[in-house]
Structure formats: C-alpha cells, structure tokens
N, C-alpha and C positions, 0 to 999 in steps of 0.2 A: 504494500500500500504506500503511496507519495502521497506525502504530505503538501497541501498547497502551500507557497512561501508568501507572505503577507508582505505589502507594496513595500518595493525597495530592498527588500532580499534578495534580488540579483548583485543590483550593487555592495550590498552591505557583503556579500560571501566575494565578492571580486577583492574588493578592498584588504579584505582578511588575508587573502593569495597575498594580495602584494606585501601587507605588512607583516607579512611571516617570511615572506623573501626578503624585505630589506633585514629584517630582526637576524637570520641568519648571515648576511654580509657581513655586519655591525659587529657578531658575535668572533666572524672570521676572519676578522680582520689581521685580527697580529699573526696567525700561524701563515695569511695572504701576503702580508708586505714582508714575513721575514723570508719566503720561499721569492720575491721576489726582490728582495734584497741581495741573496747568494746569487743569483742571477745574473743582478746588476755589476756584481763584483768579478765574476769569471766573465761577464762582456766586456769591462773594463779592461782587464788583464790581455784578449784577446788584442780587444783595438789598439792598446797600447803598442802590445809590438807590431800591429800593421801599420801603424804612425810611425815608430822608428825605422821600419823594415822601407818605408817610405822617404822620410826622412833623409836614412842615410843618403840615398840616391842624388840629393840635390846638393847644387853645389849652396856652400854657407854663404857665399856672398850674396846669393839672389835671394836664399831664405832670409837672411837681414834686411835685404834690403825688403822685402815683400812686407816682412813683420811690420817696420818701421811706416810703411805708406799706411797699412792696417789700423795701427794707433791714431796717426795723425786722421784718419777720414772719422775713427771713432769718437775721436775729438773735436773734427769740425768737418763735417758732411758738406761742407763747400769742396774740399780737398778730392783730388782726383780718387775713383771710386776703385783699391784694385781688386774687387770682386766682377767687374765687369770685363768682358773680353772684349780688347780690342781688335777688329778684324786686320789682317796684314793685306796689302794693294788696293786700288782701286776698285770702287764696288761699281755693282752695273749702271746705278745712277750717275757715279762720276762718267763714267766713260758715255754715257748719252748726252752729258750736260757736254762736256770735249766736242763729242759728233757734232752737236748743235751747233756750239760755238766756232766750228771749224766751218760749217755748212752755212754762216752767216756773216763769217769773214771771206769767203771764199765768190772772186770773181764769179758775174750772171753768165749762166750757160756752161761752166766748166761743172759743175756738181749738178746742178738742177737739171740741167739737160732740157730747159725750157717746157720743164714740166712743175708741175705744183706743190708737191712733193718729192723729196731732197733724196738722194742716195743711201746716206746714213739712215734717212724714214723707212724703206723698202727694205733696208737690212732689220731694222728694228722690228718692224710688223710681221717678218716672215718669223722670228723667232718669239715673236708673242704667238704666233698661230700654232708652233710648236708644244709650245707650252698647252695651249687648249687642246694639241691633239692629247700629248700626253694625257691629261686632265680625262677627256673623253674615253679613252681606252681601257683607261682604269674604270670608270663608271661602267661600261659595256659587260665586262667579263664578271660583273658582281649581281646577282641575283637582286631583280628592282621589283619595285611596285610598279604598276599601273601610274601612278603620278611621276615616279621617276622617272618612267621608259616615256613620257611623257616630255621629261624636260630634255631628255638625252636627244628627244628629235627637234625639239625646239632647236639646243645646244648645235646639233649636226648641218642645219636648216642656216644656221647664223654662220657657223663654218666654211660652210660651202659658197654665201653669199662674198663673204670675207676674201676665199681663195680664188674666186671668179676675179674678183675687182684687184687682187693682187697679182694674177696671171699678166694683165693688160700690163702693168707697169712694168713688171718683171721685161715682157718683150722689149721693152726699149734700154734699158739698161743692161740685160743680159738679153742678147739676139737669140743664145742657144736656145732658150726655156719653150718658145712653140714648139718646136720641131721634140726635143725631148717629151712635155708633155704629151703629143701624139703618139709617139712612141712606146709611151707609157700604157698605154688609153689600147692601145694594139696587142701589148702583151698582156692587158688584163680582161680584154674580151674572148682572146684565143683559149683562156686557162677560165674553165666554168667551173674547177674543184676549187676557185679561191676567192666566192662572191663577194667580200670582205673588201676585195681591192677597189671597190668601187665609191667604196663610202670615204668619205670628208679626211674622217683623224686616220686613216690610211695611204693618205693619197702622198708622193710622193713633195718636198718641196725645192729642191733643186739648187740648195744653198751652196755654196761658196766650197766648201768640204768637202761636197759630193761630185764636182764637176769632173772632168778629164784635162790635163794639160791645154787640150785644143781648145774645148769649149771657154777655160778660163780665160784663152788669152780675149777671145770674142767680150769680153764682158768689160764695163768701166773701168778701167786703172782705178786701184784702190781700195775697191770692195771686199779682196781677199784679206787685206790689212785688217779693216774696220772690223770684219768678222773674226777675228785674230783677237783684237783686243776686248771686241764685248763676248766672248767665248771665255777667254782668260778673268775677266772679271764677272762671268756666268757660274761660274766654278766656281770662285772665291764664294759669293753668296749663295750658291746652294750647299756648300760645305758648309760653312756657319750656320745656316738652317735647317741643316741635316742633324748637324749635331747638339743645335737646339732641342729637336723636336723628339731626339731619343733623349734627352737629358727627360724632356716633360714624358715622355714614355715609362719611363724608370721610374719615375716619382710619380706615377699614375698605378705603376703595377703593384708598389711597395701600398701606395693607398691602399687600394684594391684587397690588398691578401691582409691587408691590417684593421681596416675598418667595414670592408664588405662581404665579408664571409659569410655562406648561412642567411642571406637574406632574401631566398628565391633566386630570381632571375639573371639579378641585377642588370637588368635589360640598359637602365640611363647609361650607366658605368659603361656597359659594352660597348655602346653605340658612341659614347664618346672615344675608347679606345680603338672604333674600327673607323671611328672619322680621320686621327692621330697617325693611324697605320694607312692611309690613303696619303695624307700629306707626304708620310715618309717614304713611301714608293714612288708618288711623284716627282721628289726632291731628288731622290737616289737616280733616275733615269733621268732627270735633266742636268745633274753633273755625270754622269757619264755620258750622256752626249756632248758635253762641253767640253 
C-alpha cells in the first residue's frame, strides 16, 4: 500500500537527498583534502623536475633576461608584454600594404595594364579564392544538414561567379590562362569517373607556381616575385595561426576531460571542438601550399 504524500512532499524528500549529500561532503572533508593533499605533493615533485629537466636546456642569459622583462610588465603592464609572441617577417598585410604602395607609385600602364584593377589585385584575389576553395572542401566531405548543403551551394554559386570574373582579367595579364583553362575543361569532360572536376573549389587556378617555364615567360614581369613574397609571408601567418589554434585545442581538451565528463552528450563542447578542428585543417593546407 503507498501512502499519498501531503502537498510539498516531493520537495521536502528532494531536499532531504540533497542535505544528506552535502552532510556527507562536510563530514569528508578532511580524509578528501588530505588524499588530495599527497597528491598535490607527488604533482609537485613531478613538475619540479620537468621544470629543471626544462630549465637546464636554456641558455641563462635568455632565462635572465626573460625573468627580468616578466617583473618589470608585473610591475607596470605599460612595459613590453613577454608573454606575447612576436611573429618573425612580414605578415601578409604588410606585404599587401608594399603591393599597394608599389602599384600607386608605379608609372600608368606599366602595372595596370590600362585596366582597373592592378596586378598585385589579381595576384591577391586568386589567393583569396584559394582560400574559399580550401574552406569549401573541407565543408563538402563532412556530413551536413539540409541548411548547410544549402549554404555550400550558395558558397559554390559565389565561387564560380568570383572565378568567371577573374578568368577575364587573368587573360590579359597572363595570355596563357585561356588556352590552359580549355585544356583543363577537355581533360575533365573526357574523364566521367571524376565529376568532382567540374565544381568551383576544384577547378584549377593557374597561379604563378603552377605554370611551365614557357607559359611564365608569357605572363607580366613580376608576378612571379609578388607571389614569392605574399607566399613567404602566407606561411608566416598561417604558422602563427596554426599554432594558435592547437594551443586553444589543448586547452579545450584538458577543459573537456576536467570539467565535462559524465555529462551526456556534451554535444556544445563537440561542436565547438569540431569547429576548432576545421580551422586547423584549413590553416594546415594553406601553409603547405605556401
């Protein structure tokens, strides 16, 4: 036989749970913090000698000298910060800001070519269009919704408009690019095992790296340079970035196994770690093409 429980007896027996669980904590306290104390003390002893083991590696001047910037920013946060990495060379904005400034010093008609857009511009927008293929490819091979596969034709639609309107410029700048692109267009009709080749973030773009001796010589003096140095400083920034975004990967997974354990899905957490893991295969293929 159950007894009915009179209003508020849910609550009142929940309450009970909990204050008999915290009364147990309270109770376990000292036999908790002292198992978590021997703990503390063999991590201790651990990290100690990975600190020396560390340590000894470096040389003492830099370690003094490191120590010493450390104090003084603790002491006045005006002071250069050495917890921040400074990147080494120029990064890709300096060398656009260069392009620029060289394609606005530079006598009408030698660089413009009595078009509207500048040489350095057509070198810039072919490797922004990279990037989106990149971008796009990765989106393709990952299992989407309905709303995604949605955006990915949007995305491919914009792409294709993009590489229409850059083919035109390309021919006057590099004479070879029709005649390659036709080429291209011939070998991916003939081959019906690889429908792939037809779409946008597959389609060939004909830069500067890719050419043959003959076709480069066809092309503006200078263009191989220009893609030289924003290539060189394409690398620099996606190395720094690269190595950002595993730094925030580490410190996402350590989260993860320390405060999200045990709690179902953890569906947000994933989706933020497979956003993280997108960045980083993107980063990773755009410096090795660099």
């Amino acid at each position: 036989m159950v007894a009915k429980g009179s209003p508020g007896s849910r609550e009142d027996t929940i309450e009970a749970h909990f204050d008999y669980s915290d009364w147990r904590k309270y109770t376990a306290m000292g036999s908790s913090l002292a198992k978590k104390h021997v703990e503390a003390i063999e991590d201790a002893v651990k990290h100690e000698d990975i600190y020396t083991a560390f340590k000894e590696k470096l040389e003492p001047e830099n370690v003094s000298a490191w120590i010493a910037m450390a104090v003084a920013y603790e002491k006045d946060p005006k002071q250069p910060d050495p917890y921040f990495r400074v990147s080494k060379g120029l990064s890709e904005a300096d060398i656009k800001l260069q392009l620029a400034e060289e394609d606005d010093s530079a006598p009408d008609g030698v660089v413009a070519v009595g078009q509207a857009i500048t040489v350095s511009a057509v070198l810039i927008e072919l490797l922004e269009l990279e990037d989106q293929q990149f971008c796009l490819r990765y989106m393709t091979v990952s299992r989407n919704t309905a709303h995604q596969n949605t955006e990915i034709v949007k995305k491919r639609t914009a792409l294709r408009r993009r590489l229409t309107a850059i083919r035109d410029i390309q021919s006057i700048y590099m004479p070879c690019v029709p005649r390659l692109v036709a080429a291209a267009l011939h070998a991916s009709s003939d081959s019906p095992s690889s429908p792939n080749a037809q779409l946008p973030e597959h389609q060939p773009l004909f830069l500067l790296h890719q050419l043959s001796p003959e076709d480069l010589d066809l092309c503006v003096p200078g263009l191989a340079d220009m893609e030289t140095r924003l290539r060189e400083a394409q690398m620099h920034d996606s190395l720094d970035k690269l190595r950002c975004q595993l730094h925030v990967k580490s410190r996402m997974m350590m989260f993860k196994t320390r405060y999200v354990r045990h709690q179902g899905a953890n569906t947000k957490m994933r989706r933020r770690l497979d956003v993280n893991d997108a960045r980083i295969i993107v980063l990773a293929e755009k410096y090795q093409a660099a």
